[in-house]
Backbone as CSV, one residue per row, in Angstrom:
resi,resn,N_x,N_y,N_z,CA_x,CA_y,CA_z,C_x,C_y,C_z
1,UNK,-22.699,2.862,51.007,-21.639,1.964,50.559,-21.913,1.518,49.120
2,UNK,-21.055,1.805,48.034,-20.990,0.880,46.998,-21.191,-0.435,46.801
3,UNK,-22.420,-0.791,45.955,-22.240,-2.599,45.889,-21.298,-2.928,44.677
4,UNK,-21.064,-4.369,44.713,-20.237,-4.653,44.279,-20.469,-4.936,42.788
5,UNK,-20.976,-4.486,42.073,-21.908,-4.312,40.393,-21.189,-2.793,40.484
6,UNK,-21.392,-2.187,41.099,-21.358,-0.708,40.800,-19.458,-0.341,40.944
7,UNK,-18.841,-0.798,41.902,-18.137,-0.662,42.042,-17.330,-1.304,40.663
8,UNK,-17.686,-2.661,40.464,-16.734,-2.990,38.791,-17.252,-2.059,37.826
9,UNK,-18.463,-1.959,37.674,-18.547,-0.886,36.181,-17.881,0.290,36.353
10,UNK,-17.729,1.162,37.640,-17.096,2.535,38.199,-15.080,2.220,37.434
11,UNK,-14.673,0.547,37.981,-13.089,0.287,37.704,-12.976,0.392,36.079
12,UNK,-14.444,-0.525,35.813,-13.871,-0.751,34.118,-14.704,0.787,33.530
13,UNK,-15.418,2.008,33.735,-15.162,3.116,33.344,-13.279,3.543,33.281
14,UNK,-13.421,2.968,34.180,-11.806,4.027,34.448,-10.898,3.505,33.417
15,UNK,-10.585,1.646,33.195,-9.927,1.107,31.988,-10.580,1.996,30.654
16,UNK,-11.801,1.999,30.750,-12.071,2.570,29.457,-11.581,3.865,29.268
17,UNK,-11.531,4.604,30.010,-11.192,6.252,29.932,-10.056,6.344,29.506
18,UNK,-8.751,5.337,30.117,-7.261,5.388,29.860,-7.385,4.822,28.599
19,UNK,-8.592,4.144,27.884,-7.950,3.346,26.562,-8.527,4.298,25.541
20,UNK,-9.164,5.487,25.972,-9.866,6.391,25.456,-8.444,7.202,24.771
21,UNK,-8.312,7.256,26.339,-6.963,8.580,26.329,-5.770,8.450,25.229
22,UNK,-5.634,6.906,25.212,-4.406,6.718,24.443,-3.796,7.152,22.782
23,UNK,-5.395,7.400,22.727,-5.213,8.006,21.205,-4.799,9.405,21.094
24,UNK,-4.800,10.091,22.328,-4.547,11.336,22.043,-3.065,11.173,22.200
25,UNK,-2.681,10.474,23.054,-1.485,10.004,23.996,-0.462,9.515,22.465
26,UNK,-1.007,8.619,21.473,-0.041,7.957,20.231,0.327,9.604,19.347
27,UNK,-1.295,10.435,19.615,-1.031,11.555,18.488,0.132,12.243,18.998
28,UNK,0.326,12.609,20.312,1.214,13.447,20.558,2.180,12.778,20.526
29,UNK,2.826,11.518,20.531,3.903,10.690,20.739,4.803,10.800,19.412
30,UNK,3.674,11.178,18.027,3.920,10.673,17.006,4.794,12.273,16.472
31,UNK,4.349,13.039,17.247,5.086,14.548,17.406,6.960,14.276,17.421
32,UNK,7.235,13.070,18.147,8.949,13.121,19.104,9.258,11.473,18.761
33,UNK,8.259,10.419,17.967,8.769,9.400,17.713,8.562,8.811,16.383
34,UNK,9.349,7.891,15.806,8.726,7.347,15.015,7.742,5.894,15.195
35,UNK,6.751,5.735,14.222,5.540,4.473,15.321,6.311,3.174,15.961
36,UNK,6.776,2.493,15.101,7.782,1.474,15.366,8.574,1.652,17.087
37,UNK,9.281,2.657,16.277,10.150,2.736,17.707,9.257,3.309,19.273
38,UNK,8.006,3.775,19.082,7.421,4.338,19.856,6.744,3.197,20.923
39,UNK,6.192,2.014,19.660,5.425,0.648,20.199,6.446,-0.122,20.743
40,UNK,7.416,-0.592,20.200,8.360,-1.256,21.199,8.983,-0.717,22.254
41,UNK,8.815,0.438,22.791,9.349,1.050,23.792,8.130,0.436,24.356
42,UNK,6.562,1.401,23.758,6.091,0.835,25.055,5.104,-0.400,25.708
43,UNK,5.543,-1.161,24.585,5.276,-2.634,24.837,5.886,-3.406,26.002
44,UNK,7.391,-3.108,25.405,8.571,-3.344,26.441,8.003,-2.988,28.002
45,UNK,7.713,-1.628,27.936,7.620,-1.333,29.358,6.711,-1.767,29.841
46,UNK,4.982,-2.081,29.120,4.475,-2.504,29.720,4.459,-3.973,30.349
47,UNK,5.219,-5.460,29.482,5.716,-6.465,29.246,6.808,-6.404,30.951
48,UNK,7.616,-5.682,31.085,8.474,-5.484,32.336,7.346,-5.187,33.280
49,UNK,6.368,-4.584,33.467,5.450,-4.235,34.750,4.493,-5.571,34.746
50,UNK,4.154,-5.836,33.751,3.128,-7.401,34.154,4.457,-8.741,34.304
51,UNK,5.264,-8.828,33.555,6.079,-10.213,33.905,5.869,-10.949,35.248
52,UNK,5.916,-10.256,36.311,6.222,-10.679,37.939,4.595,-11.490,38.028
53,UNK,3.702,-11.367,37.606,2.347,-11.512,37.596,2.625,-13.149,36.503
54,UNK,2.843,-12.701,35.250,3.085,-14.018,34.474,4.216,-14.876,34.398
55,UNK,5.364,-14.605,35.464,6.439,-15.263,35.102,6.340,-16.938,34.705
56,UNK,5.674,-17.191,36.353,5.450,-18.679,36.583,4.349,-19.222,35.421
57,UNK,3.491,-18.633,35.305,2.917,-19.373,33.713,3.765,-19.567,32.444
58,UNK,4.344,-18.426,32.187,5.595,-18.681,31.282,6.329,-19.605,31.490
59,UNK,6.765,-19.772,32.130,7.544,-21.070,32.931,7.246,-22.338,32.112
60,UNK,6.047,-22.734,32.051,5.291,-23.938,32.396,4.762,-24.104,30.853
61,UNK,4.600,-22.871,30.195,3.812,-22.852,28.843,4.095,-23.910,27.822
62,UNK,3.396,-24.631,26.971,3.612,-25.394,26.385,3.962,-24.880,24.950
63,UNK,4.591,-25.516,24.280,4.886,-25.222,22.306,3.885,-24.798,21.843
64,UNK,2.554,-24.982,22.542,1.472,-25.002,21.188,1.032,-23.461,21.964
65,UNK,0.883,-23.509,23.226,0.692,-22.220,24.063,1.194,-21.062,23.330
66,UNK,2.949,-21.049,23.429,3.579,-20.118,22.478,3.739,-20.070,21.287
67,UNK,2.797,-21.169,20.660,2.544,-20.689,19.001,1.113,-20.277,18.481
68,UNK,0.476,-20.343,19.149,-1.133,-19.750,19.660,-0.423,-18.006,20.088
69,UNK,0.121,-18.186,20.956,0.378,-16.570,21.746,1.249,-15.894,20.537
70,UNK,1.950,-16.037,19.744,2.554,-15.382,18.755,1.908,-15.330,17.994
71,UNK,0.680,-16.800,17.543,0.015,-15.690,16.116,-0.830,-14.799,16.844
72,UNK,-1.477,-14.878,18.035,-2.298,-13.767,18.486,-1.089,-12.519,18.363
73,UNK,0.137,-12.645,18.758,0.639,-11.166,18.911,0.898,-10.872,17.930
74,UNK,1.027,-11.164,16.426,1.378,-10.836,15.245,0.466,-10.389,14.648
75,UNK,-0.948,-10.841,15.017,-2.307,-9.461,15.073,-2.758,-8.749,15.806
76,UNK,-2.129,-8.539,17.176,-1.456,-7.388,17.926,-0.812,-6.257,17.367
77,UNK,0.120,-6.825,16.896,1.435,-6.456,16.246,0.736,-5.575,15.020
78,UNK,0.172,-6.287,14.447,-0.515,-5.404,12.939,-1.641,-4.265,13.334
79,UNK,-2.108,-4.435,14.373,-3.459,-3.645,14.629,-2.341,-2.541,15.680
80,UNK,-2.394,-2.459,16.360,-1.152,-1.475,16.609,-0.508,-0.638,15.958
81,UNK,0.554,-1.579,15.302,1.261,-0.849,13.961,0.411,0.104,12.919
82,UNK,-0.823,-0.409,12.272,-1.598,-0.050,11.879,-1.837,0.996,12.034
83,UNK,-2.636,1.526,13.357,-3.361,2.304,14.340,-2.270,3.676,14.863
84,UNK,-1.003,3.113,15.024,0.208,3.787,15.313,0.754,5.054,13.994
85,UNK,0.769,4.169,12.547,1.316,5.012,11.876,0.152,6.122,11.469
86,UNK,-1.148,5.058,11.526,-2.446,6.049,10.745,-2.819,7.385,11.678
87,UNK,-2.301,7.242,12.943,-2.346,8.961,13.977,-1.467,9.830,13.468
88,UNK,-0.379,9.108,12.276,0.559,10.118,11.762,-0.248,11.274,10.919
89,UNK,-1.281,10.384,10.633,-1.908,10.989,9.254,-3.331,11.856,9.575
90,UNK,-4.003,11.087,10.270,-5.717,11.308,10.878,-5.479,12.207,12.420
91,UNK,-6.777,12.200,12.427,-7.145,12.495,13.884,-7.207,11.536,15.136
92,UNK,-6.767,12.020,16.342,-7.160,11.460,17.289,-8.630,10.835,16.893
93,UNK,-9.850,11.710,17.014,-11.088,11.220,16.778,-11.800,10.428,16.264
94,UNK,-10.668,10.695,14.690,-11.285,9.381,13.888,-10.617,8.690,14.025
95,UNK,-9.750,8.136,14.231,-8.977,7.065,14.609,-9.528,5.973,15.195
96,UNK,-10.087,6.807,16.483,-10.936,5.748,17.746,-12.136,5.419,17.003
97,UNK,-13.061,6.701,16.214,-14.117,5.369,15.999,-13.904,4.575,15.275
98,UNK,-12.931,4.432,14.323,-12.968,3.739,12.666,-12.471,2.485,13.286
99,UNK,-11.743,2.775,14.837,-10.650,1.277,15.370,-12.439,0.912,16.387
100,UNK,-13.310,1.014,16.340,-13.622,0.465,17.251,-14.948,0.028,16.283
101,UNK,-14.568,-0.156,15.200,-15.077,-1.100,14.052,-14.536,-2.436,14.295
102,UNK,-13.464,-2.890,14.578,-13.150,-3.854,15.117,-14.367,-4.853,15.548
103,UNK,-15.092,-4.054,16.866,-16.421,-4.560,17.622,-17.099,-5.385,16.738
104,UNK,-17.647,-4.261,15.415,-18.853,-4.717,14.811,-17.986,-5.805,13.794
105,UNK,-17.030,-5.855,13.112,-16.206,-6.943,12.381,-16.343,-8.225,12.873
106,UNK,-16.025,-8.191,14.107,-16.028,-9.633,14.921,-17.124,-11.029,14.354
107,UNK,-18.314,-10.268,14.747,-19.032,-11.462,14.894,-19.587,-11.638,13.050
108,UNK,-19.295,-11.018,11.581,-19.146,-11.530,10.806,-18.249,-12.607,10.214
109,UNK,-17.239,-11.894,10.497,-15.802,-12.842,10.623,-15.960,-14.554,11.306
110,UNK,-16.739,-14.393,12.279,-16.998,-15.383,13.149,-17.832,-16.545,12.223
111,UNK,-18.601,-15.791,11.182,-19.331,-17.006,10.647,-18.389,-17.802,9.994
112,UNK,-17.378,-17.260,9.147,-16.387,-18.512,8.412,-15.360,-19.051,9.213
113,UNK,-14.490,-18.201,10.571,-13.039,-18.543,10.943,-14.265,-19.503,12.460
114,UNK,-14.833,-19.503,12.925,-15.811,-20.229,13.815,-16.831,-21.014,13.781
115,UNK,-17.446,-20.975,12.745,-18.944,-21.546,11.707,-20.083,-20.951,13.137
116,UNK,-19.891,-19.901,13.642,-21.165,-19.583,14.821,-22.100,-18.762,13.811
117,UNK,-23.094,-18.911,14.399,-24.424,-17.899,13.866,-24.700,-16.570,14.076
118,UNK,-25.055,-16.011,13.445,-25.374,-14.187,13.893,-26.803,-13.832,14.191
119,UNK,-27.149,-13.365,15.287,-28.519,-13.091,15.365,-28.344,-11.433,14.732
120,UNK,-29.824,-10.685,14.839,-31.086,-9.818,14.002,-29.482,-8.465,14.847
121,UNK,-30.080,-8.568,16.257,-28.538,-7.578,16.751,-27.529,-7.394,16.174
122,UNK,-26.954,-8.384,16.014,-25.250,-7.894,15.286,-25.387,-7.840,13.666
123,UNK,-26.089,-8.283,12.669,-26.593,-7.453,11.834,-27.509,-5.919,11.900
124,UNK,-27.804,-5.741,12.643,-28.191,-4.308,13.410,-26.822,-3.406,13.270
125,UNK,-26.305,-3.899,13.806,-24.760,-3.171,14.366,-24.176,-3.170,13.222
126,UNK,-23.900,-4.379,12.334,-22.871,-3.930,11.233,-23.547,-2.971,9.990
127,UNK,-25.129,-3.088,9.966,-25.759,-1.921,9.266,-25.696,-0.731,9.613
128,UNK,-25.967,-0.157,10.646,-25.247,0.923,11.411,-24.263,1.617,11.302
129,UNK,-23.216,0.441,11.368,-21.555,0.939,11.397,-21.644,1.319,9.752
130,UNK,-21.859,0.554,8.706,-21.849,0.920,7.673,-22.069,2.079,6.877
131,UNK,-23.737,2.223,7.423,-24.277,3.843,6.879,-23.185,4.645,7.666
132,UNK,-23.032,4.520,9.121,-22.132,5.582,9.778,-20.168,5.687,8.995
133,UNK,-20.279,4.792,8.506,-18.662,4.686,7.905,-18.718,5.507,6.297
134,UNK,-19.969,5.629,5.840,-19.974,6.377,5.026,-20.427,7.649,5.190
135,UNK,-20.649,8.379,6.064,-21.035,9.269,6.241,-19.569,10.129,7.070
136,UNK,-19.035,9.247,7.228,-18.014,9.449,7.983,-16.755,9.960,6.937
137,UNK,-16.636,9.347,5.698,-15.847,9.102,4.540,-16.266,10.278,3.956
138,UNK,-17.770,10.447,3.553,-17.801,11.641,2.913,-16.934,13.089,2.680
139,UNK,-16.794,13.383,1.264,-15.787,14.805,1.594,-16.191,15.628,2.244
140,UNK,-17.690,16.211,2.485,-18.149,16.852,3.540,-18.004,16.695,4.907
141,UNK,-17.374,15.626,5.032,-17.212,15.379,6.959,-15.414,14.766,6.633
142,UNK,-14.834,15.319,5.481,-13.446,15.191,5.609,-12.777,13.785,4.330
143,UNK,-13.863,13.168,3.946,-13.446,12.064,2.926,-12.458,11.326,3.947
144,UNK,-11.732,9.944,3.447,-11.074,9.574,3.813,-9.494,9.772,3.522
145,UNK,-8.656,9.691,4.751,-7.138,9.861,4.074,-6.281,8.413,4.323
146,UNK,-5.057,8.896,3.874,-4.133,7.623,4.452,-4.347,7.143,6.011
147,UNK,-4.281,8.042,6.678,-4.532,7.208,8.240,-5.547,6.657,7.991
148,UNK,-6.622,7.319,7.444,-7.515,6.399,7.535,-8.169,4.964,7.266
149,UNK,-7.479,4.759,6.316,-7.033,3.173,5.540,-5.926,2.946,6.344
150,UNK,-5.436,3.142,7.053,-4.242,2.619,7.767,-5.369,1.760,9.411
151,UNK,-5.953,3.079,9.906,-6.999,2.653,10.795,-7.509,1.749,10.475
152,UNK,-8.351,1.603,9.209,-9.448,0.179,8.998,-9.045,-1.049,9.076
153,UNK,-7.361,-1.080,8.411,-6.608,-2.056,8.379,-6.342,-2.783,9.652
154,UNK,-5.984,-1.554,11.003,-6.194,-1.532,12.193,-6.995,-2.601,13.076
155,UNK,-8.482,-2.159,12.266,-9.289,-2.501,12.928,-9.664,-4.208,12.603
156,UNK,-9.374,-4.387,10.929,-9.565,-5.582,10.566,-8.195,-6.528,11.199
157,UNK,-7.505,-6.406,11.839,-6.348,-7.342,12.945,-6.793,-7.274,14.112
158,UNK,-7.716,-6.252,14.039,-8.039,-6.260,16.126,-9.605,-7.171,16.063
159,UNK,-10.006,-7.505,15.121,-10.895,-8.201,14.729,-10.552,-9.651,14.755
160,UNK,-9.785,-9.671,14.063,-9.209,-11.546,13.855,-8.414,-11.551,15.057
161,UNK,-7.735,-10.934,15.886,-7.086,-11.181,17.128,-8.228,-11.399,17.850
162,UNK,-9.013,-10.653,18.217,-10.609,-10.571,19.227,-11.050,-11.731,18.883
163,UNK,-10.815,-12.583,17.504,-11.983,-14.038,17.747,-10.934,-15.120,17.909
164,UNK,-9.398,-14.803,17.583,-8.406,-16.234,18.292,-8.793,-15.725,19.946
165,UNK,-8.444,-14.989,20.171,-7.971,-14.957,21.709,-9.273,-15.873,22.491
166,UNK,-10.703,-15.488,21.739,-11.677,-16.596,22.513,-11.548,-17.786,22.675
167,UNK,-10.866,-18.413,21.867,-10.721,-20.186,21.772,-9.098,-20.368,22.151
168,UNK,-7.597,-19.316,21.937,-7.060,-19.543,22.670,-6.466,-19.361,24.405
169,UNK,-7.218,-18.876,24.299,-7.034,-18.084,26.169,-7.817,-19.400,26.781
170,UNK,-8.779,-20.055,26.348,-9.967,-21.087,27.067,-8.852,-21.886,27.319
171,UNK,-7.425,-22.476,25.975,-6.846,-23.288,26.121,-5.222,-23.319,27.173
172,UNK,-5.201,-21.981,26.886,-3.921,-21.489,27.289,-3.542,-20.372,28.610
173,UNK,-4.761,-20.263,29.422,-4.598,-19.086,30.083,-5.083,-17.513,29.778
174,UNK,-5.618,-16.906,29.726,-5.703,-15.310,29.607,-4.203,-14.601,29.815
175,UNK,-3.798,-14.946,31.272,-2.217,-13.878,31.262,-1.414,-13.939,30.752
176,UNK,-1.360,-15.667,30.330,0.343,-16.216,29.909,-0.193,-15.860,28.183
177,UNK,-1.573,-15.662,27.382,-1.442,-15.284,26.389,-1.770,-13.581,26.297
178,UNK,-1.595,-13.333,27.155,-1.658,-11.599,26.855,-0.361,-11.258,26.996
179,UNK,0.494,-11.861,28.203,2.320,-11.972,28.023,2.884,-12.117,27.040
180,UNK,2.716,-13.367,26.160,3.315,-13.471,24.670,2.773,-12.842,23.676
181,UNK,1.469,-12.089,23.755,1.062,-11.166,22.950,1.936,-9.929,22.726
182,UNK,2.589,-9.140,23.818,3.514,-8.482,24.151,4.751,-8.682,23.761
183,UNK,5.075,-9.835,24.069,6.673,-10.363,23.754,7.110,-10.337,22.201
184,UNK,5.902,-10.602,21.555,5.610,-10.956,20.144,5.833,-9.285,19.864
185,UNK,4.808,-8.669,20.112,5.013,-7.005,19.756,6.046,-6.538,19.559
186,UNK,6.524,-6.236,20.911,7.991,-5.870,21.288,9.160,-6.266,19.847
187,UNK,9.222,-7.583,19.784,10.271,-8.424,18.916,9.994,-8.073,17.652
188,UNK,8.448,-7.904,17.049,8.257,-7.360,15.392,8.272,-5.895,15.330
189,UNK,8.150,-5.489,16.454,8.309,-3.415,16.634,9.975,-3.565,16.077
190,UNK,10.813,-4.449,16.872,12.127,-3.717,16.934,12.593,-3.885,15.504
191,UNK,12.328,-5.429,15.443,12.416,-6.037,13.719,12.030,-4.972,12.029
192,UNK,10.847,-4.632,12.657,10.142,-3.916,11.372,10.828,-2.546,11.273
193,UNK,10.812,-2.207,12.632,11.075,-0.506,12.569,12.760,-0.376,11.440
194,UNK,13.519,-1.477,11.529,14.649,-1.274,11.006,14.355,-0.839,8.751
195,UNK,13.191,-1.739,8.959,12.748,-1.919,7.455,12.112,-1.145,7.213
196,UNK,11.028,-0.428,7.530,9.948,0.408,7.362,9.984,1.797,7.624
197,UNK,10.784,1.853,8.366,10.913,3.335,8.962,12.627,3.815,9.394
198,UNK,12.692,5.148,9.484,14.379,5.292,9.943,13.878,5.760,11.843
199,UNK,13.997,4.707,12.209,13.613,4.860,14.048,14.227,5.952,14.641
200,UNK,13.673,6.582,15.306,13.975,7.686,15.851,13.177,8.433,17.392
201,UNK,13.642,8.358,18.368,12.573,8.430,19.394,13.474,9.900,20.872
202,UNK,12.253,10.988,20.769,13.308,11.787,21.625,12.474,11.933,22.847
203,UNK,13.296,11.421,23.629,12.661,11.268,25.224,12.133,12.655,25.808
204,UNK,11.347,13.750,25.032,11.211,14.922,26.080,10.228,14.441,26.981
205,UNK,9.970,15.756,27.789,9.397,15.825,28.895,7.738,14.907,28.424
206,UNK,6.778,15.119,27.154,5.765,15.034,26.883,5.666,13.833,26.594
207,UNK,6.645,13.280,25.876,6.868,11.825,25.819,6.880,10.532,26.540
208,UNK,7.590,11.340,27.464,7.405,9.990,28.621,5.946,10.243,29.466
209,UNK,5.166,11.446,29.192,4.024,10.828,29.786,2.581,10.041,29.308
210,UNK,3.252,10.538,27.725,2.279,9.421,26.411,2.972,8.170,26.994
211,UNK,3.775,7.978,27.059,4.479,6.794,28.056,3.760,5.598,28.842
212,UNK,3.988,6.511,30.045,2.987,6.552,31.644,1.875,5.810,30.921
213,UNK,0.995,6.817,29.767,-0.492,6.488,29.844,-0.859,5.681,29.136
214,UNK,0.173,5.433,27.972,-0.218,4.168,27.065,0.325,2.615,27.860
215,UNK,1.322,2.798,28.742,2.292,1.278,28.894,1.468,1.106,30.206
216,UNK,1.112,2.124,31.162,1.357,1.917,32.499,0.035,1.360,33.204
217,UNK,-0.899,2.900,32.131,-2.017,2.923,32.805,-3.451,1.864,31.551
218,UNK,-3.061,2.308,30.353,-3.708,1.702,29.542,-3.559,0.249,28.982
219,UNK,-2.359,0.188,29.175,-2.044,-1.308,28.926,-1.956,-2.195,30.154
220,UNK,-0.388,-2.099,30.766,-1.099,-3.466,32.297,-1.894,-2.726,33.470
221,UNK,-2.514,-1.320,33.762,-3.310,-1.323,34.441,-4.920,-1.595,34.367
222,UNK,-4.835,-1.008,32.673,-6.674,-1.476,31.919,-6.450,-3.190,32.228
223,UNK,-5.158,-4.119,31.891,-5.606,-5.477,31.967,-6.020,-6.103,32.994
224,UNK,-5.071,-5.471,33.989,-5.309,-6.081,35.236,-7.030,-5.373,35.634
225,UNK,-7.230,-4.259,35.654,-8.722,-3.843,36.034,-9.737,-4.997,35.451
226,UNK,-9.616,-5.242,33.797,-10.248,-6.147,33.444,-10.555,-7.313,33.953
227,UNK,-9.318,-7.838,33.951,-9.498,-9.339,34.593,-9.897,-9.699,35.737
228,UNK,-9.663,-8.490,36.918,-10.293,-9.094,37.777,-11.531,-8.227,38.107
229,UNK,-12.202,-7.116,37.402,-13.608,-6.606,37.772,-14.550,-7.303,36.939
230,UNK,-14.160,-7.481,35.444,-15.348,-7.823,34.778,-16.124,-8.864,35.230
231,UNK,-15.241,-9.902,35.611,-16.591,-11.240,36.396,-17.194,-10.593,37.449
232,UNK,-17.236,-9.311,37.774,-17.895,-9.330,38.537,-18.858,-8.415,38.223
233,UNK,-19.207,-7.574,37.149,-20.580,-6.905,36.531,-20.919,-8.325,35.593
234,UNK,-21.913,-7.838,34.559,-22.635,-8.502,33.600,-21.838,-8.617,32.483
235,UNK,-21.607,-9.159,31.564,-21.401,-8.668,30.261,-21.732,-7.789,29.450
236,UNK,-23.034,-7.720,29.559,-24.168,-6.403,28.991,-23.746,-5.457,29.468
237,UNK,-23.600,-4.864,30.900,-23.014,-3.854,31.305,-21.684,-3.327,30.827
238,UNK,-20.337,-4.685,30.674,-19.204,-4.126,30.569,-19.246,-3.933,28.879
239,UNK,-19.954,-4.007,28.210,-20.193,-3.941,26.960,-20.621,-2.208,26.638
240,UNK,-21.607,-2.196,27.076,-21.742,-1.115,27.376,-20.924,0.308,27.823
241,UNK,-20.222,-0.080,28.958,-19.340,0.919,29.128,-18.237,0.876,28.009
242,UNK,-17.775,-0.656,27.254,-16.639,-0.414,26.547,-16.879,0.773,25.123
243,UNK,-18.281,0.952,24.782,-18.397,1.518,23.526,-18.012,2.790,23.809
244,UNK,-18.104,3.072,24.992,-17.506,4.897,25.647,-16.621,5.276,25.068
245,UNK,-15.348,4.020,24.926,-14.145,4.319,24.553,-13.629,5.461,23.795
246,UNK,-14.501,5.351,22.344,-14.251,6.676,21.007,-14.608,7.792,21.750
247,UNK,-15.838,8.193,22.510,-16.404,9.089,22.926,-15.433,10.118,23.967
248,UNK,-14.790,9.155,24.592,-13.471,9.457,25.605,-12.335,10.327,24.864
249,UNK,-11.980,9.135,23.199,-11.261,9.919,22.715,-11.284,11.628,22.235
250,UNK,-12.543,11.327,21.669,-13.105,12.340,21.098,-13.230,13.574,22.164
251,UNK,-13.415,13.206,23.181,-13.894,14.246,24.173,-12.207,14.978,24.468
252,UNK,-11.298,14.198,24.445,-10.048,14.492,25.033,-8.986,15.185,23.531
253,UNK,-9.554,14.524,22.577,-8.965,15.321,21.511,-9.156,16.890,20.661
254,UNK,-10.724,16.819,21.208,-10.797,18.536,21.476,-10.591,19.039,22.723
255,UNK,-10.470,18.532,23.691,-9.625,19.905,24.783,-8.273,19.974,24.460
256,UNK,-7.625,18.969,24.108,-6.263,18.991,23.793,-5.633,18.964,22.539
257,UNK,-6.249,19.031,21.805,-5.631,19.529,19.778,-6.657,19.919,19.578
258,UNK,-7.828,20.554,19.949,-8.882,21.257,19.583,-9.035,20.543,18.210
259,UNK,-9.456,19.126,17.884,-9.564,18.495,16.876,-11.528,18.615,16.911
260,UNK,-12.077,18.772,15.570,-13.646,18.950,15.496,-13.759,18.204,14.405
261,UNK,-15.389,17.662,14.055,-15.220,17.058,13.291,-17.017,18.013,12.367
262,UNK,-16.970,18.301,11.370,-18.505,18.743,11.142,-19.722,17.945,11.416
263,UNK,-20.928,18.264,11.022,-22.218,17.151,11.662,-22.006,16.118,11.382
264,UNK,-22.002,16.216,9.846,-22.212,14.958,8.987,-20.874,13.521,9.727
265,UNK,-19.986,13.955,10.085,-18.914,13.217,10.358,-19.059,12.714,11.727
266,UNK,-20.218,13.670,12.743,-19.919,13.491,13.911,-21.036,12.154,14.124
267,UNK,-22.527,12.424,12.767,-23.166,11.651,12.344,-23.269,10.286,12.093
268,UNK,-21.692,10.346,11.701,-21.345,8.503,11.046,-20.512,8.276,12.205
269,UNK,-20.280,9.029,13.212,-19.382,8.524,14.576,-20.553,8.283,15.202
270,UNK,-21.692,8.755,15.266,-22.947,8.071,16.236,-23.363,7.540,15.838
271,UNK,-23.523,6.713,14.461,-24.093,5.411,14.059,-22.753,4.118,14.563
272,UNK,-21.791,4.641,14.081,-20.727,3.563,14.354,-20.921,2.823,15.998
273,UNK,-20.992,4.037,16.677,-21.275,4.079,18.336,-22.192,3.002,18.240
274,UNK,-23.608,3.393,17.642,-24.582,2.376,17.735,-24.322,1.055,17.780
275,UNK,-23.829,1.150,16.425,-23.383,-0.051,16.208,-22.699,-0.975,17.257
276,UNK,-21.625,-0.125,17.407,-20.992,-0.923,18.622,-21.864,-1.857,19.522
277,UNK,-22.258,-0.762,20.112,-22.981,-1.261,21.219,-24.154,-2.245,20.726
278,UNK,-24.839,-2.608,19.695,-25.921,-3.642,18.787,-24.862,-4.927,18.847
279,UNK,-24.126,-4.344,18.166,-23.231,-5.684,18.506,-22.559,-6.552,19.462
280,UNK,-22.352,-5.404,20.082,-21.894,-6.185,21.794,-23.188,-6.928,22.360
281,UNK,-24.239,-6.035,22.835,-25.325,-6.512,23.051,-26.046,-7.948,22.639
282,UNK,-25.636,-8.081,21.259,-25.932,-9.395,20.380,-24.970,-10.349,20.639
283,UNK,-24.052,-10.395,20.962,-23.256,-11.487,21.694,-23.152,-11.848,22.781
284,UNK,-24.137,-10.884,23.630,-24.838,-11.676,25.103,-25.950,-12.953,24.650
């Protein structure tokens, strides 16, 4: 019989795998949509499958609740968007690690927008990520392109979202602010796409299952897995499994766009990795 440690790290592998997947899932999307119109579709859908779960908190939410939950979704909104147009440009591969710089961003950021301290670990991690971000940049492992500054940008909103959501979720709920995180999306997807882009989205067959895997399975099924397995491993552990994430991508973007990256590049994706994980580790 499975104990119950093993059994949450086994659920939150599985969130991680689908949040792995999704990058391959935006690349091919970006084939039949434009980003804009692609994210508010599937914000929307995912926003319609959790509602029944958050209605009654919505209900009840206070002014300051939904002005907390909108600026969190408006760096939703940017790290997304971000992340969305830069698959136009990059790889699946690099995409995921350069977004999962995010990790190591956090707890610098934290010293001015929090006044918290950094231990010897998460300077570990952001040295790491660093040498690995240049090695990564190099023209020998591909230099950097537009997605790719589109990604970093990415990553620096999924960063400042990752340190509100700690101090507003304590105040406001976790669901009812991951609900208006959504709602917020949805409303600046439909808004922007009119300005930024000429929207355009064709429902084939391949589409709706980048669909499925970004709204259904990666978005309210990774949340719901989250919320209710992680209290029940360690932190250290679910930390751990989350750095998989790029590795997932990476693994799924060469069977399926046979995307490669040379040493040197694959080099600054295993320091970044490190990193990750130095840093997670350091905030236990």
């Amino acid at each position: 019989m499975i104990n119950r440690h093993l059994k949450a790290d086994l659920w939150l592998l599985l969130a991680t795998f689908f949040w792995g997947v999704t990058f391959v899932a935006v690349k091919d999307a970006m084939l039949h949509a434009t980003p804009l119109a692609f994210m508010g579709v599937r914000f929307a859908l995912a926003g319609v499958i959790l509602l029944p779960f958050c209605y009654r908190g919505l209900k009840t939410l206070s002014f300051a609740g939904w002005r907390d939950g909108i600026l969190l979704g408006s760096f939703l909104f940017g790290g997304f968007a971000f992340q969305t147009a830069g698959l136009v440009h990059t790889t699946a591969t690099r995409s995921a690690f350069i977004t999962g710089l995010s990790v190591i961003l956090v707890p610098p950021l934290s010293i001015t927008m929090l006044r918290k301290k950094v231990g010897p670990w998460i300077w570990t991690g952001v040295a790491l990520a660093a040498v690995g971000l240049y090695f990564l940049s190099r023209p020998d492992s591909g230099g950097f392109n537009r997605g790719d500054i589109l990604t970093a940008l990415c990553a620096a909103c999924f960063a400042v979202e990752i340190i509100l959501v700690q101090t507003y979720t304590q105040k406001h709920g976790a669901m009812n602010m991951v609900m208006v995180q959504i709602i917020t999306t949805v409303v600046l997807s439909l808004l922007f796409m009119w300005w930024l882009e000429k929207p355009a989205i064709h429902f084939v067959p391949s589409l709706w299952l980048d669909l499925f895997l970004t709204s259904v399975l990666a978005t309210a099924g990774s949340l719901v897995i989250q919320s209710h397995f992680q209290k029940q491993t360690s932190a250290a552990r679910a930390a751990v499994i989350y750095t998989l994430e790029p590795l997932f991508a990476a693994v799924f973007a060469f069977l399926i766009f046979g995307e490669k990256m040379p040493w040197l590049g694959w080099l600054g994706a295993g320091l970044i990795m490190m990193g990750m994980l130095a840093s997670e580790l350091g905030r236990e």
